[in-house]
C-alpha positions, 0 to 999 in steps of 0.5 A: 257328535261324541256323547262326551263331548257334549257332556263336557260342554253341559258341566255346569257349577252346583253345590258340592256334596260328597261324602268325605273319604269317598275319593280316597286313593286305593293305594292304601289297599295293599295294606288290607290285601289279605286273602280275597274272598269275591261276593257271589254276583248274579245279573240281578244283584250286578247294578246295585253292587256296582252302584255301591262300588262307584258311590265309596271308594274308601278302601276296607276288607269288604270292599275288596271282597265286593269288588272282586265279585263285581269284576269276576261278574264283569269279566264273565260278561266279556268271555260270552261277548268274545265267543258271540263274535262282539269282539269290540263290546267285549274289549270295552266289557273288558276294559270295564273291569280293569278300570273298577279296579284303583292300583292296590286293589288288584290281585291276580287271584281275582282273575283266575277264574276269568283267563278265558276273558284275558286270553281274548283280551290278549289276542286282539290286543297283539293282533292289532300291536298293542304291545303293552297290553298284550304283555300285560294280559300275557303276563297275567296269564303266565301267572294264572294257567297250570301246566300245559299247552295253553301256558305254553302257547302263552310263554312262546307269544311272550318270549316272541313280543320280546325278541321282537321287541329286542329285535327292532327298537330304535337306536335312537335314544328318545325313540327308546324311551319312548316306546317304553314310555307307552309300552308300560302305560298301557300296561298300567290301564289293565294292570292295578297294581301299584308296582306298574303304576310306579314303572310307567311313572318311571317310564314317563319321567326319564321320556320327559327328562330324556327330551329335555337334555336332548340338545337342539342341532341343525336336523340332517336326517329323517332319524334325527327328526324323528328323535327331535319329534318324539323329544316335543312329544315329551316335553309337550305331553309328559305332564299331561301322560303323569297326570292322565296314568294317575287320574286312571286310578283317581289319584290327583294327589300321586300325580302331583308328587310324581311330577314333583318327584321328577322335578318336572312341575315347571312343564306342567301347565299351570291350570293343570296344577292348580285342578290337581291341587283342588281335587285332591286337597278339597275334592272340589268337584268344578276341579273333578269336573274341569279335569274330565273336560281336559282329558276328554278332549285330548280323546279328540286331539288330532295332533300326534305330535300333541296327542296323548294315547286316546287309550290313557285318555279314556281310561283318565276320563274314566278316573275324573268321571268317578271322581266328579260323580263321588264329590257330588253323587246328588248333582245331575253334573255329578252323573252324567260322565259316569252315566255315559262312561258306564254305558261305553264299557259294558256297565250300562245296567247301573246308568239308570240307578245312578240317573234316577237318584238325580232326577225329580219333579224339580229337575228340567225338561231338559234334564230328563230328555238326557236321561231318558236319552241315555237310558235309551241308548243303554238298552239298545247298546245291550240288545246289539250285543245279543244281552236282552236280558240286561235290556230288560234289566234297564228297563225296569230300573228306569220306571220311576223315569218314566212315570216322570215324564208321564206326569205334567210338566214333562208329558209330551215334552221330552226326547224321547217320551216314555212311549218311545222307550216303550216302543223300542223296548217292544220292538226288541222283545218282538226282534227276540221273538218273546212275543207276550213280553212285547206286546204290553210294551206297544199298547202302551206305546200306542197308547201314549205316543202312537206311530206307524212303527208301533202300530205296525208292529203291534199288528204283526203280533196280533196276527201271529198270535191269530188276533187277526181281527184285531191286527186288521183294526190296527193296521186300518188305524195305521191306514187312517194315520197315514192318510191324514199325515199325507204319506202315501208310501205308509199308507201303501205299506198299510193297505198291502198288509190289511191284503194279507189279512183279508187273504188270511181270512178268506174275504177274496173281494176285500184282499182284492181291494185293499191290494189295490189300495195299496196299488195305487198308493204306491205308485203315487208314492213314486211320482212324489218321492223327493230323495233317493231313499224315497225313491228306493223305498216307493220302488221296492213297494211297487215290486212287492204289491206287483209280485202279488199280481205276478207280474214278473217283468213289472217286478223286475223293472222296478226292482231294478229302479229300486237298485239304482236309487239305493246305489248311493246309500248303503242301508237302502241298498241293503235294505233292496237286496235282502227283498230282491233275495227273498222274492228270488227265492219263493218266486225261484228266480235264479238270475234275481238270486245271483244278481242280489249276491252280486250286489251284496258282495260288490257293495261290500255289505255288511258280513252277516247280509251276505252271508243270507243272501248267499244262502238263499241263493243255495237253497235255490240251485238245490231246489233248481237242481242247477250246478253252481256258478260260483257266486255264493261260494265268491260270497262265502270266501270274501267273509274272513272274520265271521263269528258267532251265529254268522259263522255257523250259518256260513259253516252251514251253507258250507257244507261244514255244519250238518242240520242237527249240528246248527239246530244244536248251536243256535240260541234264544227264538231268533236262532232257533227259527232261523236253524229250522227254517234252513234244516226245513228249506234243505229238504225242501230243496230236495223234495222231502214230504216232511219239509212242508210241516216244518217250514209250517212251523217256521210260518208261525213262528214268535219272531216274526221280524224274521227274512226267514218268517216272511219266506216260509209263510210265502211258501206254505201260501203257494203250496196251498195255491194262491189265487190269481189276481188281476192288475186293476184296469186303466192302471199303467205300470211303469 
């Protein structure tokens, strides 16, 4: 479900107190606009400064100068998330510091030092044909660049949109206007300045007066109903496009007077006027709110021919949320939509700011539930995004939250509770591979709300760590809980682990219990599997206990099971191929290896999964010494938009990108581990006497939910020689 449908459906009546002027129009700014002298933001200061913008709208010099230093920080944001490949982040990151912006507070100044940002801006939005955006950000970087190549670049793509444009625009009067109609409002989403404001209400207005000349006639042709259609579109929608252009920059009161300007009140619903009245006479915040409501939905709406563009919509929704939230920053009604909108556009390290002021000891279980919701998503949202930091940041800004609802009466009664937050904030510095930063986060967790997820993972990193009597305690713990809970595929996964430990620390009776353990648990995990995912996930067990035993034909029947159950649900898929891939590899079973690229690619798996089981099977034909077959070059080719570090590592597998160029490129614990384990496998391959130590190296690293970690430890175990162990008698395998 869309979060802000939800929000929509939650807005309930509080009293109003907001701060008089706070909703003031910016319009007024362009008579403060003098010489702009943005106030240097780092991470650290970005939420706070963020908080102050979006509390007070009131137009002054220092606001200018603030809110120039808080979008060039934004738009520095965009520019690293375009160039680590999160192009759709990096749209909405950008998307952000436009909408801070009110028209009158844009100078094109503010932008010069972020064309980089605009230029990624400006190739998505004419890759994908947004005409009016694209000109806008082209335009804006006509303006910026000196004298040069990319200037040029840039003037060609211009004078190209233009001919184009000249070149196929419709003869028909109502399909003209009305492509101008839209071409300048989305100018005027990204463009703050009154002047584009004022040509997309110019736009508007002769769409709308266009259609309302238009004479009715029988239709005859497949022009003149697409003349009759966009004239219903006109007079349907334009009331609603003026209100939603001028709402995008918290300005009820200009829509008003551009309705009224068009002699064009009569089309306006009359709800529709009445809620722009109250906002902008009394900044009634149910007025703010009931607006928010109106173009939120219209996001959704599911009829073209009714449909204002869900660009304008968003970019509205945005304006009525900063409204809602400045007519009555003290109410939880107030931050909800801002909250969630702040998130959606790559501002989410002030969501918990705004959240924390409206929560206390007086507000409803249900209330912190959302916050703390929302908080959680924040911080995933930033990990995805390869930002841990800005993770981290939310965290920390979401303490007093969190003591919250470790105190009665919210203890153990919200969703998520604070152990989960814990827990997930663990997870993600353990994925990061900051093992000491992890590790409190799941005492914590496993402290307050303990799960075979954070106990798992604590184990994982007591082990690395060389705590291996600690791990063995925990994942015992783990073993006891899933027992208790009767889950015996948890309880598997507990016994297999508590083997490896036992291996690691020499006790060969204790590993060959606990590996048996974890045997028969396994297999009455598959007689009591209910689902397919069930079944996949018990099958993929069973393989992993058996390749301990080396049982290959076992592990190849029940591999194959597993892909059968998985054929119907892509995360087990993914989830099978990635352990048949590894397994190929250390057990150096091409045939396992090509069939898991097989797999992968007819699936149609996520880019960055095939690419890692394309390279694995690599390494493999280099270690085999075996030409290729094609499969992992088929897998290489089917990828067109690789990014960021999957680009490297395919460039890599390629041929592309020597060891040192792709040890160089990576970036932070995972990418590093990553690049030496490759640099480390390709002389391993060809039987280098230094690959040992290094992927030795690899075996312990922090980033321990590493593929790669996993393979390297195999690996190193077998060269040290594993012993052979025997399959439990009287135990039948299927």
């Amino acid at each position: 479900m869309r979060v802000l449908g939800l929000i929509a459906a939650l807005l309930v009546c509080v009293p109003a107190c907001g701060g008089a002027g706070a909703n003031q129009p910016a319009t007024t700014a362009d008579a403060l606009q003098g010489p702009v002298h943005p106030v240097p933001v780092s991470d650290k200061e970005f939420a706070g400064y963020l908080e102050r913008l979006l509390t007070d709208g009131q137009p002054s010099a220092e606001r200018n100068n603030l809110l120039a230093g808080v979008v060039q920080h934004q738009m520095e944001r965009a520019t690293a998330r375009f160039k680590a490949g999160h192009t759709e982040a990096a749209l909405q990151t950008l998307n952000g510091a436009f909408y801070l912006m009110r028209a009158g507070e844009l100078q094109l100044t503010t932008l010069a030092c972020c064309t980089e940002a605009l230029h990624y801006g400006a190739t998505e939005a004419a890759r994908v044909g947004n005409e009016g955006r694209a000109l806008a950000l082209y335009g804006m970087l006509e303006s910026l660049l000196p004298a040069g190549k990319t200037k040029t670049d840039v003037q060609e793509h211009l004078k190209a949109m233009r001919d184009f444009r000249g070149a196929t625009q419709s003869q028909g009067k109502m399909q003209a206007t009305g492509a101008d109609q839209r071409a300048a409002t989305q100018q005027a989403l990204v463009d703050a300045r009154v002047k584009t404001l004022e040509s997309a209400r110019d736009r508007t207005i002769e769409w709308m007066q266009a259609a309302l000349t238009t004479g009715d006639g029988p239709i005859r042709s497949s022009f003149e109903r697409d003349e009759a259609v966009e004239a219903y579109r006109a007079v349907r929608t334009g009331g609603a496009v003026i209100a939603s252009l001028y709402l995008r920059h918290g300005d009820p009161r200009g829509a008003l007077a551009a309705l009224e300007q068009g002699d064009l009140t009569r089309v306006v619903p009359p709800g529709l006027r009445d809620r722009l009245e109250a906002a902008a006479d009394d900044d009634n915040p149910e007025a703010w709110a009931d607006l928010f409501r109106l173009v939120d939905a219209a996001v959704a709406n599911e009829r073209p021919e009714t449909a204002i563009d869900p660009d304008l919509a968003r970019g509205a929704a945005w304006g009525a949320a900063v409204g809602l939230y400045r007519s009555e920053p003290q109410s939880f009604r107030g931050t909800m939509p801002i909250s969630v909108m702040l998130l959606e556009l790559g501002m989410s390290e002030a969501t918990p700011l705004l959240l924390a002021r409206n929560v206390s000891d007086k507000s409803s279980v249900e209330e912190l539930s959302w916050a703390l919701a929302l908080v959680l998503r924040a911080i995933v949202t930033e990990d995805e995004t390869g930002d841990i930091e800005a993770a981290r940041r939310i965290f920390a800004a979401s303490e007093p939250m969190l003591t919250l609802a470790r105190q009665k009466p919210f203890l153990g009664q919200t969703r998520p509770t604070a152990g989960r937050l814990e827990y997930v904030m663990g997870a993600l510095e353990t994925r990061a591979g900051d093992l000491v930063r992890a590790r409190p986060h799941l005492v914590a967790a496993v402290s307050e709300e303990p799960t075979h997820e954070s106990l798992n993972t604590l184990a994982a990193i007591d082990r690395q760590r060389g705590a291996k009597k600690e791990a063995l305690q925990t994942l015992r713990a783990v073993a006891e809980l899933a027992k208790k809970n009767a889950e015996p595929l948890n309880e598997a996964e507990a016994q297999l682990q508590i083997f490896q430990l036992q291996r690691d620390l020499g006790s060969a009776s204790a590993a060959q219990e606990a590996l048996s353990d974890a045997l028969t648990r396994a297999l009455d995990a598959r007689e009591l599997a209910r689902s397919d995912q069930e079944q996949a996930r018990a099958e993929r067990l069973l393989a992993r206990v058996l390749e301990n035993y080396d049982d290959r034909d076992a592990v190849r029947r029940a591999t194959q099971r597993a892909y059968d159950a998985s054929a119907s649900d892509l995360d087990q898929l993914t989830a099978t191929v990635i352990d048949s891939s590894r397994r190929a590899l250390t057990r150096r079973d091409i045939k396992a290896a090509r069939d898991a690229v097989r797999q992968a690619v007819d699936a149609q798996l996520a880019d960055e999964d095939v690419i890692y089981v394309a390279l694995w099977l690599r390494l493999l034909e280099k270690q085999l010494n075996m030409p290729s077959d094609g499969t992992a070059e088929e897998a290489f080719a089917t990828i067109s938009d690789a990014s960021g570090w999957p680009a490297m590592l395919r460039a890599w597998g390629r041929g592309r990108l020597d060891d040192d160029a792709l040890i160089k490129a990576a970036r932070g614990t995972a990418q590093q581990t990553e690049a030496k384990f490759y640099a480390a496998m390709a002389k391993h391959a060809t039987g280098k006497t230094d690959a040992l130590p290094q992927l030795k190296e690899v075996a312990q690293s922090a980033a321990v939910d590493l593929v790669e970690v996993t393979i390297a430890k195999d690996l190193v175990a077998s060269q040290q020689g594993e012993a052979q162990l025997k399959l439990p008698p009287n135990v039948a395998i299927p």
